[in-house]
PyMOL commands that place a pseudoatom at each C-alpha (Angstrom):
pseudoatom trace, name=CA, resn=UNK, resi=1, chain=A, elem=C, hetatm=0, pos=[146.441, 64.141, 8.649]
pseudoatom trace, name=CA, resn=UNK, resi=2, chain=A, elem=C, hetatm=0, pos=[144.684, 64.582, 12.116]
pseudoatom trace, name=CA, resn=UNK, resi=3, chain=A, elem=C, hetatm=0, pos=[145.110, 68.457, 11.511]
pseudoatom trace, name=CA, resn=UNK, resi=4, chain=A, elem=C, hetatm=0, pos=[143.087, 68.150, 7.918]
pseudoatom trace, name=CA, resn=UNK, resi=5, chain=A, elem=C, hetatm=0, pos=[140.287, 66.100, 9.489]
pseudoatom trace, name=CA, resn=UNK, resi=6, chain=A, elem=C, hetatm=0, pos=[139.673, 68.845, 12.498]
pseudoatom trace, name=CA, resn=UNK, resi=7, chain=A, elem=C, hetatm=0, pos=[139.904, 71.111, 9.925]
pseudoatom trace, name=CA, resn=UNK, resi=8, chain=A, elem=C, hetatm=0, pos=[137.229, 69.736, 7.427]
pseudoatom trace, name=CA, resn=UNK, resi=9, chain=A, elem=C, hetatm=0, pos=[135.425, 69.079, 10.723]
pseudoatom trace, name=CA, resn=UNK, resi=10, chain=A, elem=C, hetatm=0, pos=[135.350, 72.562, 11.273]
pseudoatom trace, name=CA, resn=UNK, resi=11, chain=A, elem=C, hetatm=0, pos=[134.450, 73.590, 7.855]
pseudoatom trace, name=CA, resn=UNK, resi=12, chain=A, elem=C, hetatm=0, pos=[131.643, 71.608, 8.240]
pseudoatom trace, name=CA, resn=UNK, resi=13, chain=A, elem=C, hetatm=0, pos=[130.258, 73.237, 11.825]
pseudoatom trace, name=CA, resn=UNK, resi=14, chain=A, elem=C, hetatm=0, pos=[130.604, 76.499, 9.951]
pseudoatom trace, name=CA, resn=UNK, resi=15, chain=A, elem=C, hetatm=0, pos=[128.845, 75.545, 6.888]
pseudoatom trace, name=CA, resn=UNK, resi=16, chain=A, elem=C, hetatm=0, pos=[126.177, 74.212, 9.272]
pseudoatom trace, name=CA, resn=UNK, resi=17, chain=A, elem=C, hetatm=0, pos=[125.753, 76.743, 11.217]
pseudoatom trace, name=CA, resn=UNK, resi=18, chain=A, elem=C, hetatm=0, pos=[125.715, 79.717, 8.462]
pseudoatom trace, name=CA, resn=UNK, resi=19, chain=A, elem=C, hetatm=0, pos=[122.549, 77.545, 6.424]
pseudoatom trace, name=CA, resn=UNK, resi=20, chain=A, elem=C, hetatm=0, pos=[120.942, 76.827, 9.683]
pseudoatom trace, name=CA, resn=UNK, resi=21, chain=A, elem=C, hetatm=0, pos=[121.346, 80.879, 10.260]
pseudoatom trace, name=CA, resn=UNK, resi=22, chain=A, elem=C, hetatm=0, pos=[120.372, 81.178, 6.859]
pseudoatom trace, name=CA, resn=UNK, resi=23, chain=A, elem=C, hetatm=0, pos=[117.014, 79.496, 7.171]
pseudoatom trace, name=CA, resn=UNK, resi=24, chain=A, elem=C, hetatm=0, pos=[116.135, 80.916, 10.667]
pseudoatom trace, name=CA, resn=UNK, resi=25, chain=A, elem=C, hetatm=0, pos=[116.633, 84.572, 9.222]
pseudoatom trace, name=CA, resn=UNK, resi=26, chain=A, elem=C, hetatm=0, pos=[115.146, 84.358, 5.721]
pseudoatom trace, name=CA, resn=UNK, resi=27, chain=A, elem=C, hetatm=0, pos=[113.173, 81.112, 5.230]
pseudoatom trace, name=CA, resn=UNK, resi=28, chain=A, elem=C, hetatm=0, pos=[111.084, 79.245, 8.459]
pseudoatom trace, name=CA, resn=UNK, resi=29, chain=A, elem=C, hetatm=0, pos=[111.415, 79.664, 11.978]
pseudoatom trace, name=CA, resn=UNK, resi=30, chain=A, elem=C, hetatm=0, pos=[110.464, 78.022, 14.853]
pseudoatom trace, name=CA, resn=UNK, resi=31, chain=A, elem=C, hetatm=0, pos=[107.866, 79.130, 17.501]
pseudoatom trace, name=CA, resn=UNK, resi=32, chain=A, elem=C, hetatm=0, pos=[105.963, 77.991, 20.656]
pseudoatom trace, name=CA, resn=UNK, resi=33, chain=A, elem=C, hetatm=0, pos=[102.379, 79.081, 21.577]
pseudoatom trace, name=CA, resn=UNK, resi=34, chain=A, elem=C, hetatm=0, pos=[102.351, 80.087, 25.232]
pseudoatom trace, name=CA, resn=UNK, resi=35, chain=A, elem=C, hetatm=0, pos=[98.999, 81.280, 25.520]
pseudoatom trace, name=CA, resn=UNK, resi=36, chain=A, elem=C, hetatm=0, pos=[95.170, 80.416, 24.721]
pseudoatom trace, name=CA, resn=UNK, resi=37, chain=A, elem=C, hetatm=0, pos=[94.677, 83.450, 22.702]
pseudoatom trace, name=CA, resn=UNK, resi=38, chain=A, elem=C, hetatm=0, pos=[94.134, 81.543, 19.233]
pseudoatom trace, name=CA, resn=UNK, resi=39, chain=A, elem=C, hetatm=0, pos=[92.457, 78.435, 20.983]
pseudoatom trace, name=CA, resn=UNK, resi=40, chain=A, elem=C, hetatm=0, pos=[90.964, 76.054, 19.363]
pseudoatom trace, name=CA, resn=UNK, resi=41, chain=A, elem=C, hetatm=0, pos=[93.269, 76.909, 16.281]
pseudoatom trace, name=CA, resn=UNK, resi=42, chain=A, elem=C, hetatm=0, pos=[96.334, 76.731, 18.249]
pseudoatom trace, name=CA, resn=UNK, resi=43, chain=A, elem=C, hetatm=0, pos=[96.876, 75.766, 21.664]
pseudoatom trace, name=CA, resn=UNK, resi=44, chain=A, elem=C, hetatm=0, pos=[99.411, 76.352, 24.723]
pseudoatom trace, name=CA, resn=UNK, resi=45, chain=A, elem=C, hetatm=0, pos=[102.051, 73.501, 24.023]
pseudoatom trace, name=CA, resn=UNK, resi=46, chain=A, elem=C, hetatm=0, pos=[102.132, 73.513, 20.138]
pseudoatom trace, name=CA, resn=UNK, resi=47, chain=A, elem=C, hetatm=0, pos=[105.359, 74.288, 18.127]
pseudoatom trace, name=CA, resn=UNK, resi=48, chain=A, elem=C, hetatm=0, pos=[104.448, 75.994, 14.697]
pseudoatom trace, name=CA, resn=UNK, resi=49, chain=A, elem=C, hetatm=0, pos=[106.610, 77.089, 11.980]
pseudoatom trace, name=CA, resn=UNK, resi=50, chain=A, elem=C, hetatm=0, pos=[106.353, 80.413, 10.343]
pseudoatom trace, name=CA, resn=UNK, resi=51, chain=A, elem=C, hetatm=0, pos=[107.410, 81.160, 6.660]
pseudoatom trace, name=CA, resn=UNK, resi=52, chain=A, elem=C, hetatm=0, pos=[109.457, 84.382, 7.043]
pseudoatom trace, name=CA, resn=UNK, resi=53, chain=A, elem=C, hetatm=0, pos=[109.827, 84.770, 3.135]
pseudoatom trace, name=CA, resn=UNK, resi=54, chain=A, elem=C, hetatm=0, pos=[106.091, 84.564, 2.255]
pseudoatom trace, name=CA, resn=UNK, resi=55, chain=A, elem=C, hetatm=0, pos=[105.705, 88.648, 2.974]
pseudoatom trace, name=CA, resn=UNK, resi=56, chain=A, elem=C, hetatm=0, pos=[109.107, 89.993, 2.477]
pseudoatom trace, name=CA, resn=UNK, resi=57, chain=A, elem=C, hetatm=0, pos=[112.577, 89.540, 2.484]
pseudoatom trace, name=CA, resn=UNK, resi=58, chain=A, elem=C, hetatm=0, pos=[114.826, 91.294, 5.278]
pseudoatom trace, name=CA, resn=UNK, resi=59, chain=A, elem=C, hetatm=0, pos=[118.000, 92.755, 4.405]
pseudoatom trace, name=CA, resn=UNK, resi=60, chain=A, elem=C, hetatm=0, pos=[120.687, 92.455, 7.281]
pseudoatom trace, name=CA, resn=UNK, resi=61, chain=A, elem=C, hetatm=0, pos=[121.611, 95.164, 9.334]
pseudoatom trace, name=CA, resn=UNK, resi=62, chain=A, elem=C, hetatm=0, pos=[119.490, 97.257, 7.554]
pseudoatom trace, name=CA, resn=UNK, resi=63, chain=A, elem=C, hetatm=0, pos=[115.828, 97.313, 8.519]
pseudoatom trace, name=CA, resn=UNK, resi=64, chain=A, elem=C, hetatm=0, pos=[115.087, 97.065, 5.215]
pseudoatom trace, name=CA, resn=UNK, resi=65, chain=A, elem=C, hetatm=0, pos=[112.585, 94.877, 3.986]
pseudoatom trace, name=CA, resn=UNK, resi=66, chain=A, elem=C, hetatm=0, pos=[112.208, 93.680, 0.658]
pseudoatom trace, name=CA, resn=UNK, resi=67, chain=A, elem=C, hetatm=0, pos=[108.435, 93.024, -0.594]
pseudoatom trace, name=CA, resn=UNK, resi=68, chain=A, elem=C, hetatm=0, pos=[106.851, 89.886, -2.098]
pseudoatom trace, name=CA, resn=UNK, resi=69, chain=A, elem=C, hetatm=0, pos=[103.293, 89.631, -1.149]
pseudoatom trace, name=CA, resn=UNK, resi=70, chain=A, elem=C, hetatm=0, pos=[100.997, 91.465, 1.031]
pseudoatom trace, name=CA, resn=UNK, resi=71, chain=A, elem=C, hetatm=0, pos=[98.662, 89.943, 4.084]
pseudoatom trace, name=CA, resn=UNK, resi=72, chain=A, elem=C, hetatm=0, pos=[95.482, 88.478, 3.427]
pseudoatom trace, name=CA, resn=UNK, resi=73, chain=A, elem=C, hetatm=0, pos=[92.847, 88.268, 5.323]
pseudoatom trace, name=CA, resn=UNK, resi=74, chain=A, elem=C, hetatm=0, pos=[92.178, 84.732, 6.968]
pseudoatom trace, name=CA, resn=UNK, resi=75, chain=A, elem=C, hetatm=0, pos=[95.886, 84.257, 7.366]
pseudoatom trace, name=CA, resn=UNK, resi=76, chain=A, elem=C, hetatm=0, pos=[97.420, 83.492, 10.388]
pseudoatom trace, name=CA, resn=UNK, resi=77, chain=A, elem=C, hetatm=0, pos=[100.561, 85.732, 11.265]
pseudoatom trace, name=CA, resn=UNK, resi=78, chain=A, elem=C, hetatm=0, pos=[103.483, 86.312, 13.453]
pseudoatom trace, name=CA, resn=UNK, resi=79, chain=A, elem=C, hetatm=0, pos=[104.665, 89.636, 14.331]
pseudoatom trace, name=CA, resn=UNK, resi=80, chain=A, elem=C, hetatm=0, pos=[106.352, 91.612, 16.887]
pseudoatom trace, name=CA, resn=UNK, resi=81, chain=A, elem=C, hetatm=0, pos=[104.104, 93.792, 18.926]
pseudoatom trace, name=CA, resn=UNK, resi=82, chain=A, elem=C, hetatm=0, pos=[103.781, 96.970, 17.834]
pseudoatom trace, name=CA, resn=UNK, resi=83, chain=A, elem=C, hetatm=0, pos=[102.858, 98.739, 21.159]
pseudoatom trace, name=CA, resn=UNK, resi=84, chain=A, elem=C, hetatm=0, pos=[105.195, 96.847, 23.820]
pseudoatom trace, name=CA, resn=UNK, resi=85, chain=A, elem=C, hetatm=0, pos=[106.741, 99.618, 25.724]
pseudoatom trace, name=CA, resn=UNK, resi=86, chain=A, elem=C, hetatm=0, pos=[103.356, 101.329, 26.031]
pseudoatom trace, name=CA, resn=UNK, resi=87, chain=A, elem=C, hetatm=0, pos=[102.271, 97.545, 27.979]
pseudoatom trace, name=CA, resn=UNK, resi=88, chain=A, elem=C, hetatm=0, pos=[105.236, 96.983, 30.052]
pseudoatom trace, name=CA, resn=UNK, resi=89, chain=A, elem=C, hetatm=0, pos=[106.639, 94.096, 27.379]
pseudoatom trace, name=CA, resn=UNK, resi=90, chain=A, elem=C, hetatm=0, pos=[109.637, 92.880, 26.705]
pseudoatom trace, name=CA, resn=UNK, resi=91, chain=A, elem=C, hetatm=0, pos=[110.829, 94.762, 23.559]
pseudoatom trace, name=CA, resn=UNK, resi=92, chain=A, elem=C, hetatm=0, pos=[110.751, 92.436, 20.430]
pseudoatom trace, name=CA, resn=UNK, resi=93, chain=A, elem=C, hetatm=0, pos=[108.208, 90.200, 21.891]
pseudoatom trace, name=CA, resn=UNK, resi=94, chain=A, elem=C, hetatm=0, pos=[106.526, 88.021, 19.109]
pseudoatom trace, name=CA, resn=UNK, resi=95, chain=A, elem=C, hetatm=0, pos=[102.632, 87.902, 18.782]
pseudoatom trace, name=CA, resn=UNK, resi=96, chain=A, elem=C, hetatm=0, pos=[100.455, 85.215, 17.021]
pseudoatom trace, name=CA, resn=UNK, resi=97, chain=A, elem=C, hetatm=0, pos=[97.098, 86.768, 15.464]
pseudoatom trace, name=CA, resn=UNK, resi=98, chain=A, elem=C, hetatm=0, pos=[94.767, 85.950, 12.468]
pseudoatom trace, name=CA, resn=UNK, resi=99, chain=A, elem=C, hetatm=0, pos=[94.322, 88.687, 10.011]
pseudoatom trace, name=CA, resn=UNK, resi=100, chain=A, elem=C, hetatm=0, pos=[91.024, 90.596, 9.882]
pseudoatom trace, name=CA, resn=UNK, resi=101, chain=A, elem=C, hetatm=0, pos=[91.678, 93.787, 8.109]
pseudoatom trace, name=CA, resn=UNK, resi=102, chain=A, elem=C, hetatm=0, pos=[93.625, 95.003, 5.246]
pseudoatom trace, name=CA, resn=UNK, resi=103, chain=A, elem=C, hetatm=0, pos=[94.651, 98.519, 3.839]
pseudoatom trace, name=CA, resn=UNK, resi=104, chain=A, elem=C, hetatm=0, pos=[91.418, 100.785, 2.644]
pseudoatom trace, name=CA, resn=UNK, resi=105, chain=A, elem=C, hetatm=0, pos=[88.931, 98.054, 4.332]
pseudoatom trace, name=CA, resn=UNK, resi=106, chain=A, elem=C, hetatm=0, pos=[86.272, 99.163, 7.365]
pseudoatom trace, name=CA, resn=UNK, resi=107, chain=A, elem=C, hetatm=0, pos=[86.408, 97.194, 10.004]
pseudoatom trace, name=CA, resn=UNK, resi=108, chain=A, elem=C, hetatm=0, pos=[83.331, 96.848, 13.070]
pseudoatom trace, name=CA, resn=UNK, resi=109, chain=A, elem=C, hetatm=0, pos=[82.222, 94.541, 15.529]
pseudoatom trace, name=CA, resn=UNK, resi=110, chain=A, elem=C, hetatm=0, pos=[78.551, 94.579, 16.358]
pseudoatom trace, name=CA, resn=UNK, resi=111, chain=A, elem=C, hetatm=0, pos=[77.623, 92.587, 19.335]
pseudoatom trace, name=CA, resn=UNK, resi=112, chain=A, elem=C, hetatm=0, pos=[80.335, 90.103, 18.990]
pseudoatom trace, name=CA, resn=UNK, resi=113, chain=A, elem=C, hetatm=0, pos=[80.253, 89.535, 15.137]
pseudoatom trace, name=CA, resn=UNK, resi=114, chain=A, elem=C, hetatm=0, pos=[83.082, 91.134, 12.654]
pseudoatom trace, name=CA, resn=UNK, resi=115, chain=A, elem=C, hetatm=0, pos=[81.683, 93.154, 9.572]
pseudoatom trace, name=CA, resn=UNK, resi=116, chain=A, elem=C, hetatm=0, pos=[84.419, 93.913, 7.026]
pseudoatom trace, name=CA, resn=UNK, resi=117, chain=A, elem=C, hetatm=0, pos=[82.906, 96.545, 4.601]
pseudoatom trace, name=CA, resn=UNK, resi=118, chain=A, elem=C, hetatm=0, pos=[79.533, 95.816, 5.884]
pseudoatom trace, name=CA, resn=UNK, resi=119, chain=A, elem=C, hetatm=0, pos=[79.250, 92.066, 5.091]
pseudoatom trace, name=CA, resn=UNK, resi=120, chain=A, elem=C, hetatm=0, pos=[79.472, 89.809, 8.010]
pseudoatom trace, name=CA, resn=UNK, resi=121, chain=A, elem=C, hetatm=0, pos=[82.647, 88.526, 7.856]
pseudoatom trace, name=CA, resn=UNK, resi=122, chain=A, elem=C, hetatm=0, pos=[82.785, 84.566, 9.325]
pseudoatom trace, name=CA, resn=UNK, resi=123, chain=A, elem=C, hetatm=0, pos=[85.387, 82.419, 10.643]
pseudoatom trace, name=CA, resn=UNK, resi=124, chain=A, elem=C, hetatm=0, pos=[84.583, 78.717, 11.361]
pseudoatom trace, name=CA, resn=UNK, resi=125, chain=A, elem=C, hetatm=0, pos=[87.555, 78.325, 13.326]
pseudoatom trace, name=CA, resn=UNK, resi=126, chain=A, elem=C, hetatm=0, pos=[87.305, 81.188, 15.657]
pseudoatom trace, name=CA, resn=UNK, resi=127, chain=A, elem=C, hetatm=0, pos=[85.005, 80.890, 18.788]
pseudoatom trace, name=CA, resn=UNK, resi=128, chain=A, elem=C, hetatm=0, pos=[82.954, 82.807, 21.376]
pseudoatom trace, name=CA, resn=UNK, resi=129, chain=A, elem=C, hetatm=0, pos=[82.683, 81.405, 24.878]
pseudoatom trace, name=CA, resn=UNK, resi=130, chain=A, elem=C, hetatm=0, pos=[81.265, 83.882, 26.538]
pseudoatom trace, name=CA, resn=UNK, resi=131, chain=A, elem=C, hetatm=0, pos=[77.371, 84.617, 26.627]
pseudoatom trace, name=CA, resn=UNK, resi=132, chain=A, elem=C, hetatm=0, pos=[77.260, 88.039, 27.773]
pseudoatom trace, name=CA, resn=UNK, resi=133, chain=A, elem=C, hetatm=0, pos=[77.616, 90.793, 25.058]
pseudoatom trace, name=CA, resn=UNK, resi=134, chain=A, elem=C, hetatm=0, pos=[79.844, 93.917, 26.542]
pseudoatom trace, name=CA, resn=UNK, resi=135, chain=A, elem=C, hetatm=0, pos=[78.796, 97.235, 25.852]
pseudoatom trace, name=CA, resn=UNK, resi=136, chain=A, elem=C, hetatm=0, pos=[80.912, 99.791, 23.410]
pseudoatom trace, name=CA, resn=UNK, resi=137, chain=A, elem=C, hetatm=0, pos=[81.591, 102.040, 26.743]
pseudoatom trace, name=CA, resn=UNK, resi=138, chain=A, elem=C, hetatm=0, pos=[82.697, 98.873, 29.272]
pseudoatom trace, name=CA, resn=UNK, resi=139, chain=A, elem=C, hetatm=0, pos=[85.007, 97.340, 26.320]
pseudoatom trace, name=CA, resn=UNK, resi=140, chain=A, elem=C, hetatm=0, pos=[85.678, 96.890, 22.385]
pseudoatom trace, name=CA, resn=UNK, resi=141, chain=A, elem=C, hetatm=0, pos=[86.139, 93.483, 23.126]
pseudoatom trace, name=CA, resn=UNK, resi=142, chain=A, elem=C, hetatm=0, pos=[82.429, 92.863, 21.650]
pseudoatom trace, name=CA, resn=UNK, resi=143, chain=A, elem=C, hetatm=0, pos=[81.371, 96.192, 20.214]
pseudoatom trace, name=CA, resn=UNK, resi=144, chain=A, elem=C, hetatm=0, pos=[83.883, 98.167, 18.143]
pseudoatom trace, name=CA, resn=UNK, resi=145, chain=A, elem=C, hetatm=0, pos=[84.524, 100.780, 15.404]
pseudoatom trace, name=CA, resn=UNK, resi=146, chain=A, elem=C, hetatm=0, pos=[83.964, 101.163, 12.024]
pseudoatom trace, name=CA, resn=UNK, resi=147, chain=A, elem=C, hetatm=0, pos=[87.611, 101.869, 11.751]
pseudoatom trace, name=CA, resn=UNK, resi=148, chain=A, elem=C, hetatm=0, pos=[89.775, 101.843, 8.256]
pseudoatom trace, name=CA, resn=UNK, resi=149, chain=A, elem=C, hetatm=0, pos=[92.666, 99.994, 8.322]
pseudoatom trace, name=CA, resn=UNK, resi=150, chain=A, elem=C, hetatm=0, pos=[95.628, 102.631, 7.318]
pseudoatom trace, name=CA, resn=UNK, resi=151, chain=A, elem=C, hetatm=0, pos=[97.850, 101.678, 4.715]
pseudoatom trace, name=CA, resn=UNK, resi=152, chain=A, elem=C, hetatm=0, pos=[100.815, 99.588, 4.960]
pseudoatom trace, name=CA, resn=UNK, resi=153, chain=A, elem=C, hetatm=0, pos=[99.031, 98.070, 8.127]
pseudoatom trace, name=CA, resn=UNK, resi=154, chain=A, elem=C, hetatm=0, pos=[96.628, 95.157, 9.100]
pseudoatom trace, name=CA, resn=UNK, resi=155, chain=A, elem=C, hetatm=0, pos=[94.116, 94.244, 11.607]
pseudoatom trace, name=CA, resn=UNK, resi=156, chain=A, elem=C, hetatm=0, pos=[94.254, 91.375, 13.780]
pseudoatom trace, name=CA, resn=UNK, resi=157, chain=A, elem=C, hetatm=0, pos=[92.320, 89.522, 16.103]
pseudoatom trace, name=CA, resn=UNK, resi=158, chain=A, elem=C, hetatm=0, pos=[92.474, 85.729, 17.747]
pseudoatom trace, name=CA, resn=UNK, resi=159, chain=A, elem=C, hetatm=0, pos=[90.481, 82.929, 17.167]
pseudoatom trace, name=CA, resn=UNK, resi=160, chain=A, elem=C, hetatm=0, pos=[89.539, 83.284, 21.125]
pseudoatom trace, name=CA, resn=UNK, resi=161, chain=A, elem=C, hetatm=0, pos=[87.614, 85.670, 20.734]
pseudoatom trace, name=CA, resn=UNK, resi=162, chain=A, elem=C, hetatm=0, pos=[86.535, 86.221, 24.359]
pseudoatom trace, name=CA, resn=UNK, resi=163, chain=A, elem=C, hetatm=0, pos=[90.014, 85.545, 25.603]
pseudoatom trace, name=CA, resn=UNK, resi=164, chain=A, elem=C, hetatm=0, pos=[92.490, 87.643, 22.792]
pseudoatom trace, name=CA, resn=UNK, resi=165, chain=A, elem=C, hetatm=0, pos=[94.256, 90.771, 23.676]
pseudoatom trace, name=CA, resn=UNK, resi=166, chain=A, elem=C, hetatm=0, pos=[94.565, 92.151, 20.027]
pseudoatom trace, name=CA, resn=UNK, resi=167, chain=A, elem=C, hetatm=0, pos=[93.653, 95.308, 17.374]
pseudoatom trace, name=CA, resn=UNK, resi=168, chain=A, elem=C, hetatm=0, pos=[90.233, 95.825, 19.452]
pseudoatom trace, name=CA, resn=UNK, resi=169, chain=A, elem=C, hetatm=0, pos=[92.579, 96.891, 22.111]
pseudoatom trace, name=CA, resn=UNK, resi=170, chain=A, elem=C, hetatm=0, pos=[95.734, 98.372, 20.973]
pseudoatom trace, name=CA, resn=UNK, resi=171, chain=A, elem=C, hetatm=0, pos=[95.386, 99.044, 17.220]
pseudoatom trace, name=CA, resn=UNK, resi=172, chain=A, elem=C, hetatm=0, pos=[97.060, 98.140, 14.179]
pseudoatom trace, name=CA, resn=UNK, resi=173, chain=A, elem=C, hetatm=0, pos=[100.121, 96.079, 12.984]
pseudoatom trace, name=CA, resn=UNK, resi=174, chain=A, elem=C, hetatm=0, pos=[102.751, 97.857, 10.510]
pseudoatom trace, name=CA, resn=UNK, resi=175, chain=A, elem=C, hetatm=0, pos=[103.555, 95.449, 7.777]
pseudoatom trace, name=CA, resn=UNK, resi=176, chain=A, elem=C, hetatm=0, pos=[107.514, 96.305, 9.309]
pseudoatom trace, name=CA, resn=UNK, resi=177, chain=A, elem=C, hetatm=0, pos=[106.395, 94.080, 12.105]
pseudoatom trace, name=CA, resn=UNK, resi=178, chain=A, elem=C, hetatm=0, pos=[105.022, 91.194, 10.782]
pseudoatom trace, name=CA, resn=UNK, resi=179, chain=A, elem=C, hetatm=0, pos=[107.743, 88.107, 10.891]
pseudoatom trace, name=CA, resn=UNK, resi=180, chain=A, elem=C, hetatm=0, pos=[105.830, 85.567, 8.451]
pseudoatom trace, name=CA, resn=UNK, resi=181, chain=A, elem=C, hetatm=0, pos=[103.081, 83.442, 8.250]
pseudoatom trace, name=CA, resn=UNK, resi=182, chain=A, elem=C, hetatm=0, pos=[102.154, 80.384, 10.553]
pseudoatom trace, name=CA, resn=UNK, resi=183, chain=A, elem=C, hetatm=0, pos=[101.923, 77.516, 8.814]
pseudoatom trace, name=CA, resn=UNK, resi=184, chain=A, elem=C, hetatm=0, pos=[102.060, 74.140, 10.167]
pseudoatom trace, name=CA, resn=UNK, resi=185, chain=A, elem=C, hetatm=0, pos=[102.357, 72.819, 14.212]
pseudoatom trace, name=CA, resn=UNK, resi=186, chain=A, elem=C, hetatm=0, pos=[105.449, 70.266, 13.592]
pseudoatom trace, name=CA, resn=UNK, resi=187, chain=A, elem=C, hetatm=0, pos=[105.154, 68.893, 17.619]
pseudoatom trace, name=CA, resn=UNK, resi=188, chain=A, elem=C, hetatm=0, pos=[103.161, 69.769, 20.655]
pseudoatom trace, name=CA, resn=UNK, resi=189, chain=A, elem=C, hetatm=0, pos=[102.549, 68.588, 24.243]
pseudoatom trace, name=CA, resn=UNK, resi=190, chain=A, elem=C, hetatm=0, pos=[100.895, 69.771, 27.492]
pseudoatom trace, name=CA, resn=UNK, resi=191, chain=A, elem=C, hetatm=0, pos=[103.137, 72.940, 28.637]
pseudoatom trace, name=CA, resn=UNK, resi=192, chain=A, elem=C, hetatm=0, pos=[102.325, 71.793, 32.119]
pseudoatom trace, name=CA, resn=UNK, resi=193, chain=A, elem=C, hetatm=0, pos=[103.608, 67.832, 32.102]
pseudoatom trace, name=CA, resn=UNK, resi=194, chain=A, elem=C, hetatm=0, pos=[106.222, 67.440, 29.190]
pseudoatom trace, name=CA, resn=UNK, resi=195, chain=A, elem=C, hetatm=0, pos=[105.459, 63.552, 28.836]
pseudoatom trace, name=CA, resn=UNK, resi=196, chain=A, elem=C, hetatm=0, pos=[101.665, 64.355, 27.949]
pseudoatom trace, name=CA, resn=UNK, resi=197, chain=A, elem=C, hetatm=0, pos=[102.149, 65.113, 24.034]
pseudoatom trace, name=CA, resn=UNK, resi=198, chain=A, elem=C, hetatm=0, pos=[99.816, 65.982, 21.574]
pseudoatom trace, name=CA, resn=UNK, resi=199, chain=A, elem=C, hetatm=0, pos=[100.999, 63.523, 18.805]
pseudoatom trace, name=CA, resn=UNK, resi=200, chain=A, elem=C, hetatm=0, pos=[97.434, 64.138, 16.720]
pseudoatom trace, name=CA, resn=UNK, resi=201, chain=A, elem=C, hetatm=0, pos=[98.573, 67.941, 16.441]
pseudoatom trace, name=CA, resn=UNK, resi=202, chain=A, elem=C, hetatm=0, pos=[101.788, 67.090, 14.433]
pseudoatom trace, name=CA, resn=UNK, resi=203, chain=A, elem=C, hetatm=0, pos=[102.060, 68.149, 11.327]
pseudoatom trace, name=CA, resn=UNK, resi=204, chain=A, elem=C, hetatm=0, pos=[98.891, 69.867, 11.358]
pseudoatom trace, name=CA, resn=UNK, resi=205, chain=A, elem=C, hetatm=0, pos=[98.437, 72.718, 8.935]
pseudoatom trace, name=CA, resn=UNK, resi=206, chain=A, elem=C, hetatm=0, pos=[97.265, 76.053, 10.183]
pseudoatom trace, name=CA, resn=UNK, resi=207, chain=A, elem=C, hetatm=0, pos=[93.989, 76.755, 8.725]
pseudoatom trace, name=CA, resn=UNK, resi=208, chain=A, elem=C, hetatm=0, pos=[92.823, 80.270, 6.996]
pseudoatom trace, name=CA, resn=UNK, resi=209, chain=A, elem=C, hetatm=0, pos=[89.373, 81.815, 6.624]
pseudoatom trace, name=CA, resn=UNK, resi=210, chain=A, elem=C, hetatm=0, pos=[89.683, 83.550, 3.320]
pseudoatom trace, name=CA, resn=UNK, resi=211, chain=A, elem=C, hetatm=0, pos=[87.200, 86.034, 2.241]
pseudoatom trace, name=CA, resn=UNK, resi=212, chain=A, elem=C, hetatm=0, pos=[85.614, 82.999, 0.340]
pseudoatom trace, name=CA, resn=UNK, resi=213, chain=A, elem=C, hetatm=0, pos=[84.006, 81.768, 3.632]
pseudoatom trace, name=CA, resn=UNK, resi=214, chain=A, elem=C, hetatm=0, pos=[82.691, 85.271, 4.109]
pseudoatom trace, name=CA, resn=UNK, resi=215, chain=A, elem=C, hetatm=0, pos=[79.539, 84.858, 5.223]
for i in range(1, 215): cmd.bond("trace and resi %d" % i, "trace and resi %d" % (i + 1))
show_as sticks, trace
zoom trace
């Protein structure tokens, strides 16, 4: 009898663990901001969860990935940096960016505001902090392109504006790369004093800028 219940016990664990694998590869996962690079959108401390089905489905062991939509611009993504051997980065390492560009579009930044085939593009939640306006030749931080976003790729750029280290930088993001869509911050608390917690950031949905609040 003892035997049967360890056993069923077991089945259980297993069962457990192969839908909570299930989820985590196909369906949400889990991630922590670390830096101020989308601030005031998201912030160091805040746990968000990412919808890994909402672009494509990956096939095991395969690299395959199976389509079902395509990035729009607005959207907040996760993806896995494109260009981290080229920085020095730990291979794999995850990104969080908001979509600016799709394939076929032009994309330029005139002294510090985004033009998407030459309309002013506007997002109310990203932010300048920064007065000074750099030059084209000192950085592309404020001044950059037209460029056309190749296909099967996206442009991305964070809500920091001033403070992002993004496309204006390093370039594109293959839609291979891109891990799902941010969606919601489920918890978050100061990253520097674990009892100071954010409790008016839970279960906050992750805004977009769609090309409705072009301006």
């Amino acid at each position: 009898m003892k035997k049967k219940i360890l056993f069923d016990y077991l089945i259980a664990i297993i069962l457990a663990v192969i839908i909570a694998l299930f989820f985590r590869t196909f369906v949400v996962q889990a991630f922590k901001i670390p830096s101020g690079s989308m601030e005031p959108t998201l912030i160091p401390g805040d746990h968000i969860l990412v919808a890994k089905f909402k672009y494509g489905i990956r096939v095991p062991f395969t690299g395959l990935v199976i389509p079902v939509s395509k990035p729009k611009t607005g959207q907040v993504i996760v993806f896995k940096f494109p260009e981290a051997g080229e920085y020095d980065l730990h291979p794999g390492i995850d990104f969080i960016k908001r979509v600016i560009g799709v394939p076929g579009e032009s994309v330029q930044i005139i002294n510090s505001r985004v033009y998407i085939n030459g309309q002013v593009y506007n997002c109310k939640y990203a932010e300048r902090t920064s007065k000074r306006i750099l030059p084209a030749y000192d950085s592309p931080r404020d001044n950059y392109g037209p460029v056309i976003v190749p296909r099967g790729e996206v442009f991305v750029m964070g809500d920091n504006r001033d403070n992002s280290f993004d496309s204006r930088f390093w370039g594109f993001v293959p839609y291979k790369d891109i891990v799902g869509q941010a969606f919601i911050t489920y918890f978050s608390w100061n990253p520097k004093n674990h009892l100071d917690i954010y409790y008016k950031r839970f279960f906050k949905a992750i805004p977009e800028c769609n090309f409705k609040d072009k301006g």
